[in-house]
C-alpha positions as CSV (number, residue, x, y, z in Angstrom):
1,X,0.0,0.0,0.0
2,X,1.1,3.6,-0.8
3,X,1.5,5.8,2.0
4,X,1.4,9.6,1.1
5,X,2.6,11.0,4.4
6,X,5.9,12.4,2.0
7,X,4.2,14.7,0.0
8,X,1.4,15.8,2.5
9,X,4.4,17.1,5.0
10,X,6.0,18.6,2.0
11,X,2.8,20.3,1.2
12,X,1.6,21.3,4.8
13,X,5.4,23.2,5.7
14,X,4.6,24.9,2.6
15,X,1.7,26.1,3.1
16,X,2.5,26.6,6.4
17,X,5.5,29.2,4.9
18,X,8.1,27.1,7.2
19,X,11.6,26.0,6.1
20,X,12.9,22.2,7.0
21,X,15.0,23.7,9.6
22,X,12.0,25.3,11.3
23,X,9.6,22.0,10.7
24,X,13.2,19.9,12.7
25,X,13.8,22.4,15.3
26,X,10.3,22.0,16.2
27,X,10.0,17.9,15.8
28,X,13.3,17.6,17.7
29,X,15.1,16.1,14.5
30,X,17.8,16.8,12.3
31,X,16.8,19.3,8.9
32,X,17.9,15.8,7.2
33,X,15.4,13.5,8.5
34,X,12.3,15.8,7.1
35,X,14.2,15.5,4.2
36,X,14.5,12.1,3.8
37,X,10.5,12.1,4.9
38,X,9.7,14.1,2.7
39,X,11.7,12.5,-0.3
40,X,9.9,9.3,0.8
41,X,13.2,7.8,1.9
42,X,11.8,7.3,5.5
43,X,8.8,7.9,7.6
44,X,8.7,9.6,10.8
45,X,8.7,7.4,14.0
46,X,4.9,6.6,14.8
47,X,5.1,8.7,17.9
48,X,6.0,11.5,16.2
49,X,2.8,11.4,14.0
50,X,0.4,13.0,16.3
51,X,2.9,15.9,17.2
52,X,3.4,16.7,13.1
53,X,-1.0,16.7,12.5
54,X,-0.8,18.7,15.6
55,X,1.7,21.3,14.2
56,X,0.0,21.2,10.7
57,X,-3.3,21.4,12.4
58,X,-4.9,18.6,10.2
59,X,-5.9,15.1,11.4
60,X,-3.6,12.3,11.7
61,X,-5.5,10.5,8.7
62,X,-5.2,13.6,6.4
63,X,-1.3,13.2,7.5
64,X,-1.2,9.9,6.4
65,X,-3.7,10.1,3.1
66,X,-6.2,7.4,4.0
67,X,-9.0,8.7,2.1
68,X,-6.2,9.1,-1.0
69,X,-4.9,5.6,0.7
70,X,-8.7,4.2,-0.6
71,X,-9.2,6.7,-3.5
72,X,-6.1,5.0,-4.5
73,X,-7.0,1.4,-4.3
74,X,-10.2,2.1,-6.1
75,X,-9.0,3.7,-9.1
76,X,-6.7,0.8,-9.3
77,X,-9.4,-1.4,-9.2
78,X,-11.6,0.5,-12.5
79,X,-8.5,0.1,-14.1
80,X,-7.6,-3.4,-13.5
81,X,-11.0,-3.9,-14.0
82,X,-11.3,-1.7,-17.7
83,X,-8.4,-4.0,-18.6
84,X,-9.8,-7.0,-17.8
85,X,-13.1,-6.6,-20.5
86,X,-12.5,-7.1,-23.5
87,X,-14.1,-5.3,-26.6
88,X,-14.5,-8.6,-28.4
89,X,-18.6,-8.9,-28.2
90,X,-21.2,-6.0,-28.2
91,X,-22.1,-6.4,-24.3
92,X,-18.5,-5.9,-23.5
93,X,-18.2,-2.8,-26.0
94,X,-21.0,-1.3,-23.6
95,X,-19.7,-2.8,-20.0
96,X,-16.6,-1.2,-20.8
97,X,-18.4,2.4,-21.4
98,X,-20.7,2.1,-18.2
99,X,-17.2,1.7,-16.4
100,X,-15.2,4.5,-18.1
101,X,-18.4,6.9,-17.4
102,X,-18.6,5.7,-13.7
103,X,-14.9,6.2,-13.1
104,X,-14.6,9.2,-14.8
105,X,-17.9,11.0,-13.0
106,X,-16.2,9.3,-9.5
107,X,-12.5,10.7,-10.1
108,X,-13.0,13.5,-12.6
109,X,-9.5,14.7,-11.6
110,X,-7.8,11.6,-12.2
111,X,-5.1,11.7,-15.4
112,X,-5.2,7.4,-15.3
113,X,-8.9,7.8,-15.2
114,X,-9.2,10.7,-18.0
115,X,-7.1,8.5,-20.4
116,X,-9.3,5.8,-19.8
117,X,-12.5,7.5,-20.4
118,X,-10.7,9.5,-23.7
119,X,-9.8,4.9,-24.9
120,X,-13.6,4.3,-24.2
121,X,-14.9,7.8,-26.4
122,X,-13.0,7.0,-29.2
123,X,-12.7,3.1,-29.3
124,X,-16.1,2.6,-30.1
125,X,-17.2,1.8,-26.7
126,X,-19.5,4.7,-26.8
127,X,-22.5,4.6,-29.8
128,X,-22.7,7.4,-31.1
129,X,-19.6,8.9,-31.3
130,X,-19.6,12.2,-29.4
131,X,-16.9,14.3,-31.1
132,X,-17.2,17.3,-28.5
133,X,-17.4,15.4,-25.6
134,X,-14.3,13.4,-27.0
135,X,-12.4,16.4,-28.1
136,X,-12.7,18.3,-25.0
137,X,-11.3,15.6,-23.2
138,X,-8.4,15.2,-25.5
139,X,-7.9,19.2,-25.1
140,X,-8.1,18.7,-21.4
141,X,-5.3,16.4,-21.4
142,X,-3.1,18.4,-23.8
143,X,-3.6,21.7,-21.8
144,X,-3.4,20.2,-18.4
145,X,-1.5,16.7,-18.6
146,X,2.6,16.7,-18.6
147,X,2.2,12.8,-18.8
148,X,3.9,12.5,-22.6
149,X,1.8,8.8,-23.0
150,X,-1.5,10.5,-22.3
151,X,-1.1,13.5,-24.8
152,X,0.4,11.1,-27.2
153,X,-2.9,9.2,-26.6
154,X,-4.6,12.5,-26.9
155,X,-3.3,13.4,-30.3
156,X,-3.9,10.4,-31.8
157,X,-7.5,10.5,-31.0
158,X,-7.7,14.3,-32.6
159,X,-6.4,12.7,-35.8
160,X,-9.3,10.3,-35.9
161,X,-11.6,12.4,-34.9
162,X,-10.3,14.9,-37.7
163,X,-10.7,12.0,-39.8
164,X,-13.8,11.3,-39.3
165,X,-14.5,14.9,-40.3
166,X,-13.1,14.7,-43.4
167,X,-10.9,17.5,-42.0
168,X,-7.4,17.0,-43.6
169,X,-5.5,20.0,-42.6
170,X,-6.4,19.3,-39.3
171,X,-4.7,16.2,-39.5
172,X,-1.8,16.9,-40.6
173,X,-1.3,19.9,-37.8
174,X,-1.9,17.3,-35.8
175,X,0.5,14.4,-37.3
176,X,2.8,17.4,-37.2
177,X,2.8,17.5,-32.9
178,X,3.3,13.7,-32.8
179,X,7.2,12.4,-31.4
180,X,8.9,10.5,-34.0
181,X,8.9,6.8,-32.8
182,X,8.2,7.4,-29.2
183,X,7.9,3.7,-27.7
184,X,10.6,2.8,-30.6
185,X,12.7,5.7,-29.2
186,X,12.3,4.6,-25.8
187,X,12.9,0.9,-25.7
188,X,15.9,2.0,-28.0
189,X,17.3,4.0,-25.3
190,X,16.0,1.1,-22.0
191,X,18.2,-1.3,-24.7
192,X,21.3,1.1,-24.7
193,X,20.9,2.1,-20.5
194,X,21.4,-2.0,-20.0
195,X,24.1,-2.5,-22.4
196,X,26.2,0.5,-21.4
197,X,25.5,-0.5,-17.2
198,X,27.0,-3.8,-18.1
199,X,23.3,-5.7,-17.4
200,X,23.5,-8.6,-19.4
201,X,20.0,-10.1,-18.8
202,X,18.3,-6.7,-18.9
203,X,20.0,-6.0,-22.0
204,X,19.3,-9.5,-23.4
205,X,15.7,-8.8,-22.1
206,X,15.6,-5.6,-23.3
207,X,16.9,-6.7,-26.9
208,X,14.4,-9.5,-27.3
209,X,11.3,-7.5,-26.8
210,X,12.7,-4.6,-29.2
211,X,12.8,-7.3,-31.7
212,X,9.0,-8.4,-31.0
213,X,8.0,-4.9,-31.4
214,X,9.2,-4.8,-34.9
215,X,8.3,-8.1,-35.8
216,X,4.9,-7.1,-34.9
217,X,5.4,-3.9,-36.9
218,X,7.0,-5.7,-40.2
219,X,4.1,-8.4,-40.3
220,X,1.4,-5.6,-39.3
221,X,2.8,-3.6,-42.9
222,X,2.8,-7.1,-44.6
223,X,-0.8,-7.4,-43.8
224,X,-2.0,-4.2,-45.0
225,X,-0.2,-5.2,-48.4
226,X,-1.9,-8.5,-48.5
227,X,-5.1,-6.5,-47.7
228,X,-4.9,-4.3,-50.5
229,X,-8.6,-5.1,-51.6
230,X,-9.4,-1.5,-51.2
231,X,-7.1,-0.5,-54.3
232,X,-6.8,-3.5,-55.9
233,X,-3.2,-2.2,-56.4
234,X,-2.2,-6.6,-56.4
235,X,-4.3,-9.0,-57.9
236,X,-5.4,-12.0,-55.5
237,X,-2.2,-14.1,-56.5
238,X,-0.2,-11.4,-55.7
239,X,-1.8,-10.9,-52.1
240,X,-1.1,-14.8,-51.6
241,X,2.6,-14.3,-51.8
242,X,2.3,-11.7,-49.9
243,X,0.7,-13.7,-47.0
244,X,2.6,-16.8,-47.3
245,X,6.3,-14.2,-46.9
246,X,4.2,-13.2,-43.7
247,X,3.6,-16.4,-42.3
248,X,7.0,-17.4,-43.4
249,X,8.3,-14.7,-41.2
250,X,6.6,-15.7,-38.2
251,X,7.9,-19.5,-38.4
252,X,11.7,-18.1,-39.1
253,X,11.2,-16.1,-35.5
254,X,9.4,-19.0,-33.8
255,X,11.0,-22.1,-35.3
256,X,9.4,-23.9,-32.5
257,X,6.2,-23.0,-33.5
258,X,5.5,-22.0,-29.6
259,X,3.7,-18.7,-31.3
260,X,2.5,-17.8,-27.8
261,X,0.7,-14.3,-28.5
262,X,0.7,-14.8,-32.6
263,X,-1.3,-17.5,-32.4
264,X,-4.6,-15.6,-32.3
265,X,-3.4,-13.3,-35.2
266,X,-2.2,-16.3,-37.3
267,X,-5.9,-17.8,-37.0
268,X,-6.9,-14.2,-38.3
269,X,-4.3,-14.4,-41.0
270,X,-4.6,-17.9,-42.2
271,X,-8.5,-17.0,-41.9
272,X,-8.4,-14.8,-44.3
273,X,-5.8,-16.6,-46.2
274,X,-8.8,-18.9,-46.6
275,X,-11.1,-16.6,-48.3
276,X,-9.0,-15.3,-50.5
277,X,-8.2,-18.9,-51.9
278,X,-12.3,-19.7,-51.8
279,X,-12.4,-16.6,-54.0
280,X,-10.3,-17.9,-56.7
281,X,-12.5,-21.4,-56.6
282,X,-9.5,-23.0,-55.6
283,X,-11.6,-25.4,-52.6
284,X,-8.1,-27.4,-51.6
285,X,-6.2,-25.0,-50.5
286,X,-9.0,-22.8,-49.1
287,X,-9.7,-26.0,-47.0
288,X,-6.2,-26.1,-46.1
289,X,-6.1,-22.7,-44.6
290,X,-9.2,-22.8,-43.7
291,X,-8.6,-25.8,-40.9
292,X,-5.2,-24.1,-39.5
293,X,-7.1,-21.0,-38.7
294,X,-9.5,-22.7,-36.4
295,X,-7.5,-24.9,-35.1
296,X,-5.3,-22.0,-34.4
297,X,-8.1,-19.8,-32.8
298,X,-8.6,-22.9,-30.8
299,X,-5.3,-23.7,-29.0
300,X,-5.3,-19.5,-28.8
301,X,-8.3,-19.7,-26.5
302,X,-7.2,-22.7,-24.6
303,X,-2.8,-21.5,-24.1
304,X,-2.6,-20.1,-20.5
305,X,-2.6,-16.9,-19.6
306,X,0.9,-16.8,-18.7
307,X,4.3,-18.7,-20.0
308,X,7.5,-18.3,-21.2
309,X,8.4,-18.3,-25.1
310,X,11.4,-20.7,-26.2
311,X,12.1,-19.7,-29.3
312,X,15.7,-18.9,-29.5
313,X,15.0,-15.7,-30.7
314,X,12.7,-14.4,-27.9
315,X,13.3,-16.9,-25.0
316,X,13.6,-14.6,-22.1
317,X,10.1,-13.0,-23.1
318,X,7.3,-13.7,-21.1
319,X,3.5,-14.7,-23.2
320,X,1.0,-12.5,-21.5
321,X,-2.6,-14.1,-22.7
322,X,-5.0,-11.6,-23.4
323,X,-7.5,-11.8,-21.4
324,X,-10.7,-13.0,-23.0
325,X,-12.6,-16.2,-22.5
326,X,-12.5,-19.4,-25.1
327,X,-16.1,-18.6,-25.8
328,X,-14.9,-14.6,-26.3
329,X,-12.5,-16.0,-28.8
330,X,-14.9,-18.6,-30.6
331,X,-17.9,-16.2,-30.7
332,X,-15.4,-13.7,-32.4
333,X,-14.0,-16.4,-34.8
334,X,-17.8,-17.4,-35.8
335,X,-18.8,-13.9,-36.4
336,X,-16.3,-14.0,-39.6
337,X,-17.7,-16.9,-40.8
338,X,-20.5,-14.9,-42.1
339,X,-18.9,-13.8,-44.6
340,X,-20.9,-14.3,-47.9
341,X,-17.6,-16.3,-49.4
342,X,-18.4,-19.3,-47.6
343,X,-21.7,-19.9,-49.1
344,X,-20.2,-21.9,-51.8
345,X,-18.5,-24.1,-48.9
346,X,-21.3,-24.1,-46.4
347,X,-22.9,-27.4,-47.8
348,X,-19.3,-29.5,-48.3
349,X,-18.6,-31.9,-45.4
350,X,-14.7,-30.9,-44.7
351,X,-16.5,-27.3,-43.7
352,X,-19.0,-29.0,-41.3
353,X,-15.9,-31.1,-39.7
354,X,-13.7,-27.9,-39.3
355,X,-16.4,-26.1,-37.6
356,X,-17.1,-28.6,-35.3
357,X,-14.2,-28.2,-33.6
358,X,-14.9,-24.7,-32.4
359,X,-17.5,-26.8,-30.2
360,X,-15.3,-26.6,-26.9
């Protein structure tokens, strides 16, 4: 638990208009030890905690911070909570905005709670979509918030909204403010602290995850080629090759094939692999593809929520599961079976047997 007698001294002999010296002199102490108390280095002797609420003239629980104490825990706890829901079926879309409203009407002052409440606004968790609602928040948190994640946050959700409004200058004023790289830049930098201290297993650490990150970012600008169908910029060979490099990448990285966290976005990939081979008639390999993908979105659901990787290339990284139910995963899966593609396989007994083994 988090104790915030530190700051509260710090803030009381300020408003008080007394120096360290004074605040010792007074408590019988060395100028050092409110120092160290007020850096958070110690606390003061419990004894002595009635004499400093005395001085200050406040209780002994505002000296402490209990109600912040509790305030604490409970934002915590919408957090944790926020986390925990997923967005991956239309009740959780709107248990997730009931939360982010409660939250934010309970701790309106809250930067942790604000963010959340700007994610719920403009993820979709709130239908409609309130642009001035949602854009005050975001200029709230760029006028007030010197937390660089947050107005990072912020800034991208102006973009969309621009976007949204078919507002391009906008955008671009606003691409303009964004760092270059930031989480790149800054794992760069947690990579080069561990190396230069000498901390082999941090760097090692360190390394690994920088290369997950642009795995992640490589296969994610892959997929947007293979998903060209917008342009038709590639013909629906070309997209093939495309996908098959892709997956080709991922089993280079994971030659184990222990895909831990890609294992949901394979079931995706192979998925839509699937289609795309349906599309051109060509029933074989759809069926191929077609069976990897659920069997993939199947051991997805069932991994556990937490183990390590063993791939040489990422074996000090830990899998964190995300955390949605099998039937979260499986109701998701079905819902892109509906696609109007299938129709011509709906009927054929390998489609029938495939399916069936979402029934877990």
């Amino acid at each position: 638990m988090k104790l915030f007698i530190a700051e509260n001294i710090k803030k009381f002999r300020k408003e008080k208009g007394i120096t360290q010296e004074a605040l010792a002199d007074f408590m019988g102490v060395t100028f050092q030890s409110v120092s160290k108390w007020e850096c958070g280095m110690t606390y003061p002797d419990l004894e002595l905690i009635p004499s400093l609420a005395n001085f200050f003239g406040v209780t002994m629980d505002e000296l402490i911070g209990s109600d912040k104490i509790k305030n604490e825990e409970l934002i915590n706890d919408y957090l944790d909570e926020y986390d925990r829901l997923e967005h991956l079926t239309p009740q959780l879309y709107i248990e997730k905005n009931i939360l982010a409203e409660k939250a934010y009407k309970e701790f309106p002052y809250d930067w942790r709670i604000i963010n959340m409440y700007r994610n719920s606004l403009f993820c979709g968790y709130t239908e409609p979509f309130q642009p001035e609602k949602a854009r005050h928040i975001c200029e709230m948190i760029l006028e007030s918030c010197n937390i660089d994640e947050y107005r990072y946050y912020a800034i991208h959700s102006l973009i969309y909204a621009a976007h949204l409004e078919k507002n391009e200058e906008e955008m671009e004023e606003l691409i303009s403010r964004l760092p270059n790289d930031i989480y790149i830049l800054q794992s760069e930098m947690r990579e080069d602290y561990a190396f230069r201290e000498n901390k082999a297993e941090k760097f090692m650490l360190q390394t690994q995850k920088n290369l997950m990150t642009y795995l992640e970012y490589a296969f994610g600008k892959m997929m947007n080629l293979f998903e060209d169908w917008r342009n038709n910029l590639y013909t629906l060979e070309q997209r093939i090759v495309i996908c098959n490099k892709a997956l080709a990448m991922i089993d280079l990285f994971f030659e184990d094939g222990n895909y831990g966290l890609w294992t949901h976005d394979i079931a995706i990939v192979e998925e839509s692999f699937a289609r795309e081979y349906f599309r051109l008639n060509d029933i074989e390999n759809g069926f191929v593809h077609f069976e990897k993908a659920v069997e993939c979105c199947v051991k997805s659901a069932k991994k556990p929520e937490r183990f390590q990787y063993t791939s040489l290339c990422f074996d000090r990284v830990v899998y964190e599961k995300p955390k949605h139910t099998i039937e979260d995963s499986v109701e998701m899966y079905l819902g892109r079976l509906g696609h109007p593609v299938y129709d011509r396989v709906r009927d054929d007994e390998r489609f029938k047997r495939i399916i069936s083994l979402l029934n877990v």
